[in-house]
PDB file of N, CA, C and O in Angstrom:
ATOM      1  N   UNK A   1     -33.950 -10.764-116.254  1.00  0.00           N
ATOM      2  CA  UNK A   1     -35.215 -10.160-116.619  1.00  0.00           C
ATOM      3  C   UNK A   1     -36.084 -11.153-117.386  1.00  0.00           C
ATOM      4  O   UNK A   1     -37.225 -11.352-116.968  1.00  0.00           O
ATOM      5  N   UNK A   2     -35.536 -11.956-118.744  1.00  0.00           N
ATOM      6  CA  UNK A   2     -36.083 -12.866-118.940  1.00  0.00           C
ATOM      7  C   UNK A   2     -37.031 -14.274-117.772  1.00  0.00           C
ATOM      8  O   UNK A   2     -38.113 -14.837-117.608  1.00  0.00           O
ATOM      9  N   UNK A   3     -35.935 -14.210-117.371  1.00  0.00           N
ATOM     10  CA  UNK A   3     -36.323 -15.355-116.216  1.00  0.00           C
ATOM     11  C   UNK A   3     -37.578 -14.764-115.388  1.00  0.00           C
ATOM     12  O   UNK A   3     -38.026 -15.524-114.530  1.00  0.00           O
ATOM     13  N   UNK A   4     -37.950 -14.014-115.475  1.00  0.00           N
ATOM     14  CA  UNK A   4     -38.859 -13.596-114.265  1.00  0.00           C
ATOM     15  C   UNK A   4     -39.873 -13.275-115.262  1.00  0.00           C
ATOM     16  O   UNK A   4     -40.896 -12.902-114.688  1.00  0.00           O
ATOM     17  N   UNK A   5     -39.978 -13.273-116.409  1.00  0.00           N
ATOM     18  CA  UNK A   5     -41.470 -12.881-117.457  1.00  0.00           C
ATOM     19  C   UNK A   5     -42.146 -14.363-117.436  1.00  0.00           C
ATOM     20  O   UNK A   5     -43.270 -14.671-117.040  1.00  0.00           O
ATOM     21  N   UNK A   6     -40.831 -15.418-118.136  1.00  0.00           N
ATOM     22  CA  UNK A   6     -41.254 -17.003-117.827  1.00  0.00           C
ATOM     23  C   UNK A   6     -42.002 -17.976-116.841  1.00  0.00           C
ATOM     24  O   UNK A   6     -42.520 -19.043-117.172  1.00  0.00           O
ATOM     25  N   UNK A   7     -41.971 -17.334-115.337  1.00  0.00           N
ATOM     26  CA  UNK A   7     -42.318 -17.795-114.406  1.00  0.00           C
ATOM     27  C   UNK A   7     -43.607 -17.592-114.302  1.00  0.00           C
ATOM     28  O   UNK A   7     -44.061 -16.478-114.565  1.00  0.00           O
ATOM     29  N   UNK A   8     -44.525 -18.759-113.851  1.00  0.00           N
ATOM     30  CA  UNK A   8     -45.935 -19.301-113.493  1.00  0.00           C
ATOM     31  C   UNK A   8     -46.330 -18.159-112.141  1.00  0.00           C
ATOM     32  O   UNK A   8     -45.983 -18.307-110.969  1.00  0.00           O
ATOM     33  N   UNK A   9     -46.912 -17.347-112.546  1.00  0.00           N
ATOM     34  CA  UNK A   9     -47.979 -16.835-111.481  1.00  0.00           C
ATOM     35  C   UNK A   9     -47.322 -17.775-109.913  1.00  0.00           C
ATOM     36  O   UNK A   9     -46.740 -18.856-110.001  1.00  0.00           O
ATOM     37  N   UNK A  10     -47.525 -17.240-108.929  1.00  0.00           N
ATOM     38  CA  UNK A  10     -47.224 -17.623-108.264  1.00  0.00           C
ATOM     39  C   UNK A  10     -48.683 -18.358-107.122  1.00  0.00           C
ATOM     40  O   UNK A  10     -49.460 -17.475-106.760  1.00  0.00           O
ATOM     41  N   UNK A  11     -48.978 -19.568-106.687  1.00  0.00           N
ATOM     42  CA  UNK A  11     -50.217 -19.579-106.242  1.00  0.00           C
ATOM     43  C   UNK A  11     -50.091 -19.078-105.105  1.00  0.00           C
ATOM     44  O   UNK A  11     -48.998 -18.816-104.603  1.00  0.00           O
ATOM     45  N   UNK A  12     -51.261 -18.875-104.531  1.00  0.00           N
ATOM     46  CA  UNK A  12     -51.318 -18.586-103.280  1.00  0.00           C
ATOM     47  C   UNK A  12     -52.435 -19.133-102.426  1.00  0.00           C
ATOM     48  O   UNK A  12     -53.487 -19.122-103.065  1.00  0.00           O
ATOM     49  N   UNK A  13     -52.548 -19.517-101.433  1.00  0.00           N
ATOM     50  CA  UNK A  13     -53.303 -20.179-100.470  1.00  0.00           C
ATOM     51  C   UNK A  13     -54.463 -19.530-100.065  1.00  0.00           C
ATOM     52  O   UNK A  13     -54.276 -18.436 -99.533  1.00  0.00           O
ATOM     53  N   UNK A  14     -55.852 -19.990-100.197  1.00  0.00           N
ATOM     54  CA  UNK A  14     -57.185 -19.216-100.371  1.00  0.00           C
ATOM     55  C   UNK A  14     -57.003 -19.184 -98.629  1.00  0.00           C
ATOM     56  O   UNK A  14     -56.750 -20.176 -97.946  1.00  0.00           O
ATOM     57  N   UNK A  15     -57.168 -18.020 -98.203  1.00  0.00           N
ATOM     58  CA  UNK A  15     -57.629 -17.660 -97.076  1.00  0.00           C
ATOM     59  C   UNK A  15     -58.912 -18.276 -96.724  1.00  0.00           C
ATOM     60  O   UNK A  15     -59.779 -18.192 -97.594  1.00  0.00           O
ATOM     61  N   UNK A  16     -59.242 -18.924 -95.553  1.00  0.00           N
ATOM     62  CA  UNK A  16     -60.827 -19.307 -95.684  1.00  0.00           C
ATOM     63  C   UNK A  16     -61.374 -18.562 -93.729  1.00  0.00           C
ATOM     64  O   UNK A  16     -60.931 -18.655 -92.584  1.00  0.00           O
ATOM     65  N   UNK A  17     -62.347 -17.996 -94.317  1.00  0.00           N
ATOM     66  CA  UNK A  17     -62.557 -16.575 -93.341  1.00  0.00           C
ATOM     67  C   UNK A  17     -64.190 -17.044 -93.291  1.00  0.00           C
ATOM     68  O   UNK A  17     -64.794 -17.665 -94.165  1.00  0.00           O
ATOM     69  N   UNK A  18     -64.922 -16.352 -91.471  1.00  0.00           N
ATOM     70  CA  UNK A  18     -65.614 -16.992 -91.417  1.00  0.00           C
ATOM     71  C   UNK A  18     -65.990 -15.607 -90.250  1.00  0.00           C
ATOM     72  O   UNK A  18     -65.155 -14.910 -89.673  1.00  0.00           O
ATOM     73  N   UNK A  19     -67.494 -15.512 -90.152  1.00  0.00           N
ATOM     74  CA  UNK A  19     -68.239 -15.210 -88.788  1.00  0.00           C
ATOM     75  C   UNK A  19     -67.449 -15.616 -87.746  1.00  0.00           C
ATOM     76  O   UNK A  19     -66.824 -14.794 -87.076  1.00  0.00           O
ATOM     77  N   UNK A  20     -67.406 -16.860 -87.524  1.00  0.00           N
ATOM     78  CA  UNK A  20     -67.107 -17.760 -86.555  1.00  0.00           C
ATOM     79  C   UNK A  20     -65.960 -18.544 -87.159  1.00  0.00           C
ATOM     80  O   UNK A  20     -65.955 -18.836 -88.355  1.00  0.00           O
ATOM     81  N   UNK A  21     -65.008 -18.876 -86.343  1.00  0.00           N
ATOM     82  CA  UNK A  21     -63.667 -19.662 -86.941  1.00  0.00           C
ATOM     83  C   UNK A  21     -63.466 -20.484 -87.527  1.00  0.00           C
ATOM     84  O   UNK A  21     -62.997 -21.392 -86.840  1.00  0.00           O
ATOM     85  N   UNK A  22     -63.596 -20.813 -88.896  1.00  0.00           N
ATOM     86  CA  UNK A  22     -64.341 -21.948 -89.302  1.00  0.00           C
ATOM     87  C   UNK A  22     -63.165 -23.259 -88.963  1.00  0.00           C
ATOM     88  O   UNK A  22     -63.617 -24.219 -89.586  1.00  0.00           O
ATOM     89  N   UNK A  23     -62.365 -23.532 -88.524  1.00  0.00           N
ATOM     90  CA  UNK A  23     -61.854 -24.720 -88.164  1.00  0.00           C
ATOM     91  C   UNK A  23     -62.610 -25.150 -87.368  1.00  0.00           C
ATOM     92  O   UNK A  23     -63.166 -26.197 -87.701  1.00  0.00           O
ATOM     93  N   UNK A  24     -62.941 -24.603 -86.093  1.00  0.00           N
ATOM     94  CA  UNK A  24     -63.851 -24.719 -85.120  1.00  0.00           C
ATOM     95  C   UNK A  24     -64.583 -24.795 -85.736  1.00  0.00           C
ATOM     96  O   UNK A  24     -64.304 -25.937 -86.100  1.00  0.00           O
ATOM     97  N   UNK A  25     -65.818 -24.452 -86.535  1.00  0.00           N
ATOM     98  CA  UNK A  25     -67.382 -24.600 -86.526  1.00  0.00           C
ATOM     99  C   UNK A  25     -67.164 -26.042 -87.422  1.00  0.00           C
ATOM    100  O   UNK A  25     -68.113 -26.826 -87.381  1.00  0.00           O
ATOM    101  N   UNK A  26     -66.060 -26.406 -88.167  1.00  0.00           N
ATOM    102  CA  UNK A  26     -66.044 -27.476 -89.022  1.00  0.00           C
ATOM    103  C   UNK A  26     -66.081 -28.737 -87.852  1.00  0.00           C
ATOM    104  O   UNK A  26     -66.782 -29.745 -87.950  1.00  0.00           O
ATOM    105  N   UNK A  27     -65.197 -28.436 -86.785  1.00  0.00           N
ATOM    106  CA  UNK A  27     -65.022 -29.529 -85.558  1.00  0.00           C
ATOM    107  C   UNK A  27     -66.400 -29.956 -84.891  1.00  0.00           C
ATOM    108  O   UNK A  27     -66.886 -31.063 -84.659  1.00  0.00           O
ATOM    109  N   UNK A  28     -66.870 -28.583 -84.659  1.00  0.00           N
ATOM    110  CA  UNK A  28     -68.169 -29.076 -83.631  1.00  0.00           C
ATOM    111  C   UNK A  28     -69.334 -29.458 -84.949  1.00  0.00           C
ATOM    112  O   UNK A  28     -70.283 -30.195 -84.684  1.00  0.00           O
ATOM    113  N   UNK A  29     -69.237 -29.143 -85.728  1.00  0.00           N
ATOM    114  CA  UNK A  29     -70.139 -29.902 -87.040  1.00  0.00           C
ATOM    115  C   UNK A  29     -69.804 -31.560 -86.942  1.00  0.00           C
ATOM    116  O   UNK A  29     -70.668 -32.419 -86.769  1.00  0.00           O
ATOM    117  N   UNK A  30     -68.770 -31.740 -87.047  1.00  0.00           N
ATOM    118  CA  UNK A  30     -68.233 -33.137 -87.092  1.00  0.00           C
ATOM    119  C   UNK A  30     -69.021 -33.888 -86.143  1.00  0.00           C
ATOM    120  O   UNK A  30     -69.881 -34.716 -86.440  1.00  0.00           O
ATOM    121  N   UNK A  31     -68.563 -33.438 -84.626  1.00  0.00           N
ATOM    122  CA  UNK A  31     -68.884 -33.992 -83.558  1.00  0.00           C
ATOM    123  C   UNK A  31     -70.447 -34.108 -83.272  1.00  0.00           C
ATOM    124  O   UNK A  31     -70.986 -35.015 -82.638  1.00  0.00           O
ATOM    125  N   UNK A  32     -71.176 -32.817 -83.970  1.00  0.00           N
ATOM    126  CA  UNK A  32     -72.417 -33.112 -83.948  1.00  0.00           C
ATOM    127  C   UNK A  32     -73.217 -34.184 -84.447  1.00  0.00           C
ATOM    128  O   UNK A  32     -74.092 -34.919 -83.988  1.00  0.00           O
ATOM    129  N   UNK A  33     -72.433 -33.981 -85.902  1.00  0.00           N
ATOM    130  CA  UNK A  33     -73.317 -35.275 -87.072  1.00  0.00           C
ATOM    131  C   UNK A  33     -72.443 -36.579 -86.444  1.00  0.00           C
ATOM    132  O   UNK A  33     -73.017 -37.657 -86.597  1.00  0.00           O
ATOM    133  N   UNK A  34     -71.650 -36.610 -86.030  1.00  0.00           N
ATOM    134  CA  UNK A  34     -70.728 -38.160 -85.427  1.00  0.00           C
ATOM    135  C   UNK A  34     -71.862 -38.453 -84.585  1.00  0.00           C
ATOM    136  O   UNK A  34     -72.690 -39.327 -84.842  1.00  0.00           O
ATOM    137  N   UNK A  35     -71.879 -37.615 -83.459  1.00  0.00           N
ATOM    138  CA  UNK A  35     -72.853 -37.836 -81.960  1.00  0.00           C
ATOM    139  C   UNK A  35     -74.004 -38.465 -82.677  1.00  0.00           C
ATOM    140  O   UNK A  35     -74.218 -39.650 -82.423  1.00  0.00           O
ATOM    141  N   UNK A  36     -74.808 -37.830 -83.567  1.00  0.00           N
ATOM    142  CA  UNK A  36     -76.506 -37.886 -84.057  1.00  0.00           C
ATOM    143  C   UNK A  36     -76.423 -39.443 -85.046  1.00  0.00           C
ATOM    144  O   UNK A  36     -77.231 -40.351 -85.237  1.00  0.00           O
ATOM    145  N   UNK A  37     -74.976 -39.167 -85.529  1.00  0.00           N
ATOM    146  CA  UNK A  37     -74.798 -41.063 -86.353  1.00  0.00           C
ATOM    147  C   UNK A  37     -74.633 -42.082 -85.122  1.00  0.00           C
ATOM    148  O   UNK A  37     -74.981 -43.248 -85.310  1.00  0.00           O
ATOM    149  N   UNK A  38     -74.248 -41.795 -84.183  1.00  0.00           N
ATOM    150  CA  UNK A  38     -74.154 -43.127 -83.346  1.00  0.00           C
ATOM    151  C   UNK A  38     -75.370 -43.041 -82.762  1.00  0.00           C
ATOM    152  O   UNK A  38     -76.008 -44.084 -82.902  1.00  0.00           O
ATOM    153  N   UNK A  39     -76.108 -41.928 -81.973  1.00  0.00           N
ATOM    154  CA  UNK A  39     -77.535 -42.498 -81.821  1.00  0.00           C
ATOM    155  C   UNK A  39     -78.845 -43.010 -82.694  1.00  0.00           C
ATOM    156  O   UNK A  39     -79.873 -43.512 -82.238  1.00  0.00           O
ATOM    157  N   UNK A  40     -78.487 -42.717 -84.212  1.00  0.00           N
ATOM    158  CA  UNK A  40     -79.061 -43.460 -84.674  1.00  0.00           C
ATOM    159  C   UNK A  40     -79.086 -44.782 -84.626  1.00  0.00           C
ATOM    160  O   UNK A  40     -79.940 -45.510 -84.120  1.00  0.00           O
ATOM    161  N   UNK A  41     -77.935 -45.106 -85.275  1.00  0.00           N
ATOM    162  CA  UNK A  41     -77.236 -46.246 -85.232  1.00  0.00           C
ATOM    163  C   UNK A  41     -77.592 -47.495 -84.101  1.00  0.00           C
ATOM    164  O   UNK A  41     -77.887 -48.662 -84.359  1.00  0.00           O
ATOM    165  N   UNK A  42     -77.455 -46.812 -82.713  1.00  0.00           N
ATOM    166  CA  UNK A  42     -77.789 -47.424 -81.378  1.00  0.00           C
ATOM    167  C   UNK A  42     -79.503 -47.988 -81.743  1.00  0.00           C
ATOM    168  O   UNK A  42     -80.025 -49.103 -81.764  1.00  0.00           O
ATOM    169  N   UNK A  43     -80.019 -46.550 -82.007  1.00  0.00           N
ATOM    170  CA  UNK A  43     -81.035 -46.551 -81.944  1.00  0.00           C
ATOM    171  C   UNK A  43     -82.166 -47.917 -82.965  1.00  0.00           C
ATOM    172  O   UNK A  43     -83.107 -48.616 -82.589  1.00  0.00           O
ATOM    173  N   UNK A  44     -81.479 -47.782 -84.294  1.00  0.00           N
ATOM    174  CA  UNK A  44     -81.506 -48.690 -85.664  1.00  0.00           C
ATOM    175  C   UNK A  44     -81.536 -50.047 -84.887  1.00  0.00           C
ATOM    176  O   UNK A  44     -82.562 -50.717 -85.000  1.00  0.00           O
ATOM    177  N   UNK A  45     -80.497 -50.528 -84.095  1.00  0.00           N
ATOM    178  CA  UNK A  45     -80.173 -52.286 -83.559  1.00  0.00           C
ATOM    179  C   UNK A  45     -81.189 -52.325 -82.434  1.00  0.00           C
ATOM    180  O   UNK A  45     -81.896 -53.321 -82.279  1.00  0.00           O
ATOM    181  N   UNK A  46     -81.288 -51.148 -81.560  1.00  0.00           N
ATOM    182  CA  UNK A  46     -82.379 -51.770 -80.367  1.00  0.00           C
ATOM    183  C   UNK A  46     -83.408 -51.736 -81.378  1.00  0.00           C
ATOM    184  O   UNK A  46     -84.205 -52.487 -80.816  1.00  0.00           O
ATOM    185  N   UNK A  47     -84.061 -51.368 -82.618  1.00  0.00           N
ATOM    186  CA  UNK A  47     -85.407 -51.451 -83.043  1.00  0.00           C
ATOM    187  C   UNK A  47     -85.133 -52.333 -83.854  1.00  0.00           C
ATOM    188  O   UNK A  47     -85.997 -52.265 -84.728  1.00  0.00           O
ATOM    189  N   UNK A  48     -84.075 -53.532 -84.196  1.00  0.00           N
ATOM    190  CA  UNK A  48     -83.770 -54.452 -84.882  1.00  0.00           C
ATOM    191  C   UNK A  48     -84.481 -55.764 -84.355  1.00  0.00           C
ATOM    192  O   UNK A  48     -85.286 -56.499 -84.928  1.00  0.00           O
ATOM    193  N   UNK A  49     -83.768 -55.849 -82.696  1.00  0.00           N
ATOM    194  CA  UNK A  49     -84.012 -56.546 -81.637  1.00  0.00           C
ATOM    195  C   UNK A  49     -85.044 -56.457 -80.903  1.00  0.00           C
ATOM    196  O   UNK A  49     -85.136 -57.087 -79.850  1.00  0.00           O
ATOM    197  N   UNK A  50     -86.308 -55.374 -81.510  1.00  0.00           N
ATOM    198  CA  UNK A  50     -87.190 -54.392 -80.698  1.00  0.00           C
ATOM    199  C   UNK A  50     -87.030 -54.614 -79.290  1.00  0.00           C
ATOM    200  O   UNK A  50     -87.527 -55.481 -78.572  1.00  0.00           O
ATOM    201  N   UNK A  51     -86.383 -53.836 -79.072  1.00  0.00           N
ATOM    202  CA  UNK A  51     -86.432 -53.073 -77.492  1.00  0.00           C
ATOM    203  C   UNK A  51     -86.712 -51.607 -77.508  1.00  0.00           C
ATOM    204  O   UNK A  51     -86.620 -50.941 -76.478  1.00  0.00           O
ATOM    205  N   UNK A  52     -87.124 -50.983 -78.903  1.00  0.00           N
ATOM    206  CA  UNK A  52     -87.820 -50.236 -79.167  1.00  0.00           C
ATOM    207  C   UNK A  52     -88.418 -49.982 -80.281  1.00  0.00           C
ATOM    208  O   UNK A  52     -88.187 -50.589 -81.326  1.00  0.00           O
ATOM    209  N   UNK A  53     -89.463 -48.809 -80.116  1.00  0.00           N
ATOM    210  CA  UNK A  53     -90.679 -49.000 -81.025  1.00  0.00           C
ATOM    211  C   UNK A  53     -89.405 -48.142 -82.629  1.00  0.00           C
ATOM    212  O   UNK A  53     -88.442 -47.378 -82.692  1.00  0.00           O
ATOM    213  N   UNK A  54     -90.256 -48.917 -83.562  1.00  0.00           N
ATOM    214  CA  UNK A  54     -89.779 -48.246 -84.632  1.00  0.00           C
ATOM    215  C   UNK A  54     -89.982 -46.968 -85.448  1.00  0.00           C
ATOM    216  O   UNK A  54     -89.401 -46.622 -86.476  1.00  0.00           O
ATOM    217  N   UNK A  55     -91.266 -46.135 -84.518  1.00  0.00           N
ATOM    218  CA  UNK A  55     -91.887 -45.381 -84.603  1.00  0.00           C
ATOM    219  C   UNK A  55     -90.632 -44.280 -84.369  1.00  0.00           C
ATOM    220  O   UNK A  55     -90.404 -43.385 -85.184  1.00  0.00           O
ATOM    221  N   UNK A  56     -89.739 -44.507 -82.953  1.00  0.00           N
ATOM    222  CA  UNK A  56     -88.612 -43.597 -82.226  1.00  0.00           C
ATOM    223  C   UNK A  56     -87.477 -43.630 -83.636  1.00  0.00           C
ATOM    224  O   UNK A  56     -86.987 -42.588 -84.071  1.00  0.00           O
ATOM    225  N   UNK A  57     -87.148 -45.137 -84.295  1.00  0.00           N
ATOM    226  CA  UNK A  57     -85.859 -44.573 -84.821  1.00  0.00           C
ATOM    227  C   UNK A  57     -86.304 -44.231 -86.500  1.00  0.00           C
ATOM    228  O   UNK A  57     -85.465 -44.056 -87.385  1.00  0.00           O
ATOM    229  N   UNK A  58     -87.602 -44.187 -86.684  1.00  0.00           N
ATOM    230  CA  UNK A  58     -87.963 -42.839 -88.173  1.00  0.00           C
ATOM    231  C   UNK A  58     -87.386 -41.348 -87.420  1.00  0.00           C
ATOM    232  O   UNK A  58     -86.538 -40.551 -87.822  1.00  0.00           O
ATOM    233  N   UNK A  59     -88.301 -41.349 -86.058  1.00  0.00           N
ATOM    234  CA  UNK A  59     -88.136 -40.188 -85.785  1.00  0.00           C
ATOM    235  C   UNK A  59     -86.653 -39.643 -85.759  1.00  0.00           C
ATOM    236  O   UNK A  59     -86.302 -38.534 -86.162  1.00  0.00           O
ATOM    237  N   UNK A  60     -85.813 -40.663 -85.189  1.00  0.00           N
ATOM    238  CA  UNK A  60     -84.453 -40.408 -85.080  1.00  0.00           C
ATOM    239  C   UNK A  60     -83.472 -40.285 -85.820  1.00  0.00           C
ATOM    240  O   UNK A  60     -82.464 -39.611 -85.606  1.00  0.00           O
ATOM    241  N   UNK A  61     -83.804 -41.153 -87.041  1.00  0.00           N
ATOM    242  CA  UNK A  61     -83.192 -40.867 -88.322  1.00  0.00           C
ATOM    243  C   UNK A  61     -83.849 -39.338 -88.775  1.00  0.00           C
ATOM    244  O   UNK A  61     -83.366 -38.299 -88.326  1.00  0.00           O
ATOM    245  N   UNK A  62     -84.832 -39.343 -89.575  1.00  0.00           N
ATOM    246  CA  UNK A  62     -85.387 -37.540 -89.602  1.00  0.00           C
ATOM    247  C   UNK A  62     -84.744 -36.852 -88.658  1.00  0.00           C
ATOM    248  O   UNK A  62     -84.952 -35.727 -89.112  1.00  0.00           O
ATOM    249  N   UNK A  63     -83.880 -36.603 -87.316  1.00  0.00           N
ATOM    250  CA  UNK A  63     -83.871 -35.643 -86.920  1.00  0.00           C
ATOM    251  C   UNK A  63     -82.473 -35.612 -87.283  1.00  0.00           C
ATOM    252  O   UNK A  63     -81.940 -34.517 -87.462  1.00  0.00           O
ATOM    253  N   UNK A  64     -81.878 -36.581 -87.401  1.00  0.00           N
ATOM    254  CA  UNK A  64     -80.358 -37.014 -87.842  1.00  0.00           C
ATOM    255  C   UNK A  64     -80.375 -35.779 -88.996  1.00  0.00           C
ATOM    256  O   UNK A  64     -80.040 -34.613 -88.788  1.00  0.00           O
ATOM    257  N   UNK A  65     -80.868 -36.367 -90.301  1.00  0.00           N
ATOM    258  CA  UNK A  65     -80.723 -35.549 -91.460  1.00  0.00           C
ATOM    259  C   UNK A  65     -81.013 -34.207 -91.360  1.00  0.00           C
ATOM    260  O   UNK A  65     -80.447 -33.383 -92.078  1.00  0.00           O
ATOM    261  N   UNK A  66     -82.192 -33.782 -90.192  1.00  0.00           N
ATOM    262  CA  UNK A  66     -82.316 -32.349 -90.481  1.00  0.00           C
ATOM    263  C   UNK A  66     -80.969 -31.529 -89.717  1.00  0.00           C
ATOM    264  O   UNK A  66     -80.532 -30.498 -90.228  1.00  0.00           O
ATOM    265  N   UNK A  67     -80.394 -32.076 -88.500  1.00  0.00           N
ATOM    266  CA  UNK A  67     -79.202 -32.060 -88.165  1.00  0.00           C
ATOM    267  C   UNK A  67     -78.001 -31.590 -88.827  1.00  0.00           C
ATOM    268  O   UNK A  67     -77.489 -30.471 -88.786  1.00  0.00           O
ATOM    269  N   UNK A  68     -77.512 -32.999 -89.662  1.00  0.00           N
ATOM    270  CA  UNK A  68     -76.983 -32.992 -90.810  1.00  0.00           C
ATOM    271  C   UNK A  68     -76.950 -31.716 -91.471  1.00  0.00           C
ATOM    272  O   UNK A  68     -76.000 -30.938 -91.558  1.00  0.00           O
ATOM    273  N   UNK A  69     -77.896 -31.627 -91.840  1.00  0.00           N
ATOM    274  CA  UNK A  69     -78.203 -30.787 -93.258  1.00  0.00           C
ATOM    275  C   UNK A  69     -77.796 -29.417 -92.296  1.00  0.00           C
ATOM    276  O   UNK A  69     -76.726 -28.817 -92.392  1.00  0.00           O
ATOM    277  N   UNK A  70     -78.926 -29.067 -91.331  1.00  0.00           N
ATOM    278  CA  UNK A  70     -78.553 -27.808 -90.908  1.00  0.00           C
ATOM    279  C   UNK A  70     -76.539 -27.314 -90.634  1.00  0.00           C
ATOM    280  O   UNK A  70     -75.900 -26.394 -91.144  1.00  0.00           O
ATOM    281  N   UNK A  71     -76.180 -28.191 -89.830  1.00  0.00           N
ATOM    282  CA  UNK A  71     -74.645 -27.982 -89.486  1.00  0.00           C
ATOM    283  C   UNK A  71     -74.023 -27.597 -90.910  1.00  0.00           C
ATOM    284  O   UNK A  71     -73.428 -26.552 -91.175  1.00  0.00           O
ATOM    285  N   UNK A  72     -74.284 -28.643 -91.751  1.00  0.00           N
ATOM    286  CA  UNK A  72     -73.885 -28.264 -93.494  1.00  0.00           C
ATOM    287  C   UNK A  72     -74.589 -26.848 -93.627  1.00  0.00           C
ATOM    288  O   UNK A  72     -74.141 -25.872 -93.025  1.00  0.00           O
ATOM    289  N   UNK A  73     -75.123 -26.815 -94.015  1.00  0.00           N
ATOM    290  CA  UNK A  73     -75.325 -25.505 -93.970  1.00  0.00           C
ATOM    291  C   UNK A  73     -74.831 -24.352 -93.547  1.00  0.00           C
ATOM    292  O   UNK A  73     -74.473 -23.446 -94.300  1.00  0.00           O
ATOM    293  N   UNK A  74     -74.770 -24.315 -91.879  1.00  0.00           N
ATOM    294  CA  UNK A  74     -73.979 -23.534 -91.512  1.00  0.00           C
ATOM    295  C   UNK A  74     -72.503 -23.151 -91.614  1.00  0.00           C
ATOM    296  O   UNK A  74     -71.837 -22.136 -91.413  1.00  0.00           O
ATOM    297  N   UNK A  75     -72.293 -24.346 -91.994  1.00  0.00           N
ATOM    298  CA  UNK A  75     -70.456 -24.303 -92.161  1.00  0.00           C
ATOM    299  C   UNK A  75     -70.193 -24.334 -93.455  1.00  0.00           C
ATOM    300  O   UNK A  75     -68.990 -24.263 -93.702  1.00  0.00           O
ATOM    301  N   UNK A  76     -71.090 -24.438 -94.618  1.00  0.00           N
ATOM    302  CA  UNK A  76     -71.109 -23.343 -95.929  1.00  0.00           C
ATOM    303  C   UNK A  76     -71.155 -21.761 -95.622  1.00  0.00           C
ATOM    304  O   UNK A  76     -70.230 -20.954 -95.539  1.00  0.00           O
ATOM    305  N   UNK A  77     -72.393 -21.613 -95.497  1.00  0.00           N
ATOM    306  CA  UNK A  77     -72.750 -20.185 -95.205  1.00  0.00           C
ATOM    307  C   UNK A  77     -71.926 -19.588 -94.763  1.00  0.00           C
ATOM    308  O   UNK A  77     -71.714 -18.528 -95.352  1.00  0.00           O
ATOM    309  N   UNK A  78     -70.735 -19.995 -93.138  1.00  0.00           N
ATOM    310  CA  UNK A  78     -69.872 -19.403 -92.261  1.00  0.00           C
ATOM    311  C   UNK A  78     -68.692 -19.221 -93.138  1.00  0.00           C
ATOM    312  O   UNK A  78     -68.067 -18.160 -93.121  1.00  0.00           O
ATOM    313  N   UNK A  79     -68.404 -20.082 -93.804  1.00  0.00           N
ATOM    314  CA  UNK A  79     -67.326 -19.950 -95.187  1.00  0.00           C
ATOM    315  C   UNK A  79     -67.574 -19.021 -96.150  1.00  0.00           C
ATOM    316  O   UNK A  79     -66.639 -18.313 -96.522  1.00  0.00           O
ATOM    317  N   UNK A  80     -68.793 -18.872 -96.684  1.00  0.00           N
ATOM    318  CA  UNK A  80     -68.831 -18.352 -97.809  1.00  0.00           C
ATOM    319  C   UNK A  80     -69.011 -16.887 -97.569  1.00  0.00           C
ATOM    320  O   UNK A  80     -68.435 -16.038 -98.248  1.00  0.00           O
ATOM    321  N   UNK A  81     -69.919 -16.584 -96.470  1.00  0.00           N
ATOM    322  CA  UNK A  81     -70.213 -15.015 -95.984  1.00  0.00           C
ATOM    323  C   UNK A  81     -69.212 -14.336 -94.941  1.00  0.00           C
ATOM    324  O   UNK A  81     -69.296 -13.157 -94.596  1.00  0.00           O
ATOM    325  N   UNK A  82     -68.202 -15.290 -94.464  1.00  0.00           N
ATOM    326  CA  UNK A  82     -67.840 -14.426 -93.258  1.00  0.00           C
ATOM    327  C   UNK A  82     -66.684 -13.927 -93.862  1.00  0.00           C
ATOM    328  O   UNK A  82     -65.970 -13.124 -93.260  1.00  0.00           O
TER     329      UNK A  82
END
């Protein structure tokens, strides 16, 4: 009886629950912002070397981050509300 008053709470593993499955929405988040970093990226060296205008990779970076940000977002939100 003693022995069992002594003992630490026992932890337990936060369930993480979602709209949508969040392992999955964490994956295709990944793959999204991965995909949108390498076309920047691509995009960054051809306007290094101009073989294109630099006008395309502002635009391409900006769409990167709003990207970014949105997927973050969603895969907070899908965590926190579902």
């Amino acid at each position: 009886m003693n022995n069992e008053i002594n003992k630490p709470p026992a932890k337990t593993k936060r369930e993480v629950k979602g709209v949508v499955e969040p392992h999955l929405v964490r994956i295709i988040s990944f793959v999204i912002i991965t995909f949108s970093l390498a076309a920047c990226t691509v995009l960054c060296i051809l306007a290094i070397w101009q073989f294109t205008e630099s006008d395309a990779v502002w635009r391409a970076v900006a769409t990167f981050i709003v990207v970014s940000v949105a997927t973050g977002i969603f895969t907070f939100v899908n965590e926190k509300l579902g």
